[in-house]
C-alpha positions in Angstrom: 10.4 -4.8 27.6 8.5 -2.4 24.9 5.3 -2.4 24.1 4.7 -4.1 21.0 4.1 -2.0 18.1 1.6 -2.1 14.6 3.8 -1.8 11.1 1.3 -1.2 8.5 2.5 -1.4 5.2 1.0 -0.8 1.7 1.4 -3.7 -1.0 0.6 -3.2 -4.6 2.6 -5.9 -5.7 5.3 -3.7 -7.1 8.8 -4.0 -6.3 8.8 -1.1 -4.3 5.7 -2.1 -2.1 7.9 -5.9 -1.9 10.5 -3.5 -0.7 8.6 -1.9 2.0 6.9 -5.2 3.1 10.9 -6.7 3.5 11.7 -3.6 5.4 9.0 -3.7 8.0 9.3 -7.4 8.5 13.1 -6.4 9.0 12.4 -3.7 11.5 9.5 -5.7 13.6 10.6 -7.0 16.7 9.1 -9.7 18.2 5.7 -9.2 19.1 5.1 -6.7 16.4 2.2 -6.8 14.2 2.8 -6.2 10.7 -0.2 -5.6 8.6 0.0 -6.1 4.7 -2.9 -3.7 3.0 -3.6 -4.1 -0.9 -6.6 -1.4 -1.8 -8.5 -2.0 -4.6 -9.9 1.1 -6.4 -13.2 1.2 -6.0 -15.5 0.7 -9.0 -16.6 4.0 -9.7 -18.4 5.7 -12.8 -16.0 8.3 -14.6 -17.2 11.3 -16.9 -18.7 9.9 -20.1 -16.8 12.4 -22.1 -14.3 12.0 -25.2 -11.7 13.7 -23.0 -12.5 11.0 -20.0 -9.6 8.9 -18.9 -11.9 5.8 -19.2 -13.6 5.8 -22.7 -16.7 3.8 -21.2 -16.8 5.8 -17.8 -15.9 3.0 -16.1 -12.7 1.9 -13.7 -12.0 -2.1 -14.6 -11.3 -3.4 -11.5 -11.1 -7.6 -11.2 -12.7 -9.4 -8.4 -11.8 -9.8 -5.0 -10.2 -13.3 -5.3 -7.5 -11.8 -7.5 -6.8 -8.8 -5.1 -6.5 -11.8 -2.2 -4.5 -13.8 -4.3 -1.8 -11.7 -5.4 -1.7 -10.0 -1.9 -1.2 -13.2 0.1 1.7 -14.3 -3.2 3.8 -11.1 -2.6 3.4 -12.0 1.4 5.0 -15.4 0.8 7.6 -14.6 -1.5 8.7 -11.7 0.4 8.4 -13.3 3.6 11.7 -14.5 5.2 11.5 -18.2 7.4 11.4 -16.5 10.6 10.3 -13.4 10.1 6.8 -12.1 12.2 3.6 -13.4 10.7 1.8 -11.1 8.7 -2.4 -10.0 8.8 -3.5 -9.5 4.5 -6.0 -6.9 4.8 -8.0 -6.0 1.0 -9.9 -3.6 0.8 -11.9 -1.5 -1.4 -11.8 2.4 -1.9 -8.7 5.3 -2.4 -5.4 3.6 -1.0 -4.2 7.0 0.1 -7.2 7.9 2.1 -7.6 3.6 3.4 -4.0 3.7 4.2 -3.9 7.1 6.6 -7.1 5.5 8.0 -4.8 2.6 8.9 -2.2 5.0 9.9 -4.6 6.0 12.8 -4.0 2.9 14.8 -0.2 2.3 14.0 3.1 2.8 14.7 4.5 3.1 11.6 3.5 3.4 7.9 5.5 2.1 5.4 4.6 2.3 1.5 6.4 2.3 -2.2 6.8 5.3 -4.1 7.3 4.4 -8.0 8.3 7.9 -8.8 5.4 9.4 -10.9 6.1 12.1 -13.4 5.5 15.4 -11.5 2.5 16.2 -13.9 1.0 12.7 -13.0 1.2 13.9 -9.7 -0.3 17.0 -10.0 -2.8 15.9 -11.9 -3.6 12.5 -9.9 -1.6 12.5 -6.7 0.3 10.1 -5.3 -0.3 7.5 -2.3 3.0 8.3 -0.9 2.6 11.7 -1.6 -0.5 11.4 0.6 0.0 10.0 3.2 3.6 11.4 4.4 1.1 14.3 4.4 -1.9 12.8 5.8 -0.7 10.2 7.9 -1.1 10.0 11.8 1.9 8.3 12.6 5.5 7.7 10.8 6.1 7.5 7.2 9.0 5.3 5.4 8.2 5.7 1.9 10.3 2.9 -0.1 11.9 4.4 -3.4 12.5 2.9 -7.0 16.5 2.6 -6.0 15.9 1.3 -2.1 14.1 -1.9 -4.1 16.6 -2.5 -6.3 
């Protein structure tokens, strides 16, 4: 018998990060650990500019109960009777740099990719951009059309 392996997966509560939740709960075995992580951006101030992103220099984030909430929801409804029981990790900070962190003590990695514009992306990055780069273990990046 295997050794029994961690499946972290990031949840946004997109369809593509439903789609990589279903997938991991598909390919656990039993025994597996499959970790659901939602990262909250942390609240951070911005440039106070007219050309800032945030006109009041401020990220809106919501409070921790919603993060919670909408993490354990997309668990349950994505969750199959039967399938392995899943640990709802929220935390605060960059997803792409909490998620490699994560990626440090797994087996596998598996996030949503919802297919930003490749200025966005040179501009911002993306989380799956960053962590099949980043990432210190395997990387299945869920796509617009795999959630369909």
């Amino acid at each position: 018998m295997s050794e029994s392996r961690t499946i972290v997966v990031g949840v946004d509560g997109s369809a593509q990060s439903r789609a990589a939740l279903r997938w991991a709960l598909a390919e656990a075995r039993p025994g597996d650990r499959v970790r659901a992580m939602l990262v909250r951006v942390r609240d951070e101030l911005l440039p106070g500019t007219s050309y800032a992103i945030q006109p009041h220099g401020r990220i809106p984030v919501g409070d921790d109960s919603a993060y919670t909430g909408l993490l354990h929801s997309t668990v349950q409804e994505t969750r199959e009777p039967g399938a392995p029981e899943v640990e709802e990790v929220v935390l605060s900070g960059d997803p792409a740099t909490e998620l490699n962190k994560a990626s440090a003590d797994a087996d596998l990695l598996v996030v949503g990719s919802h297919g930003a514009r490749p200025l966005t992306e040179l501009l911002v990055g993306s989380v799956a951009t960053q962590v099949v780069r980043h990432a210190h273990c395997p990387v299945v990046v869920m796509t617009a059309h795999a959630a369909q």
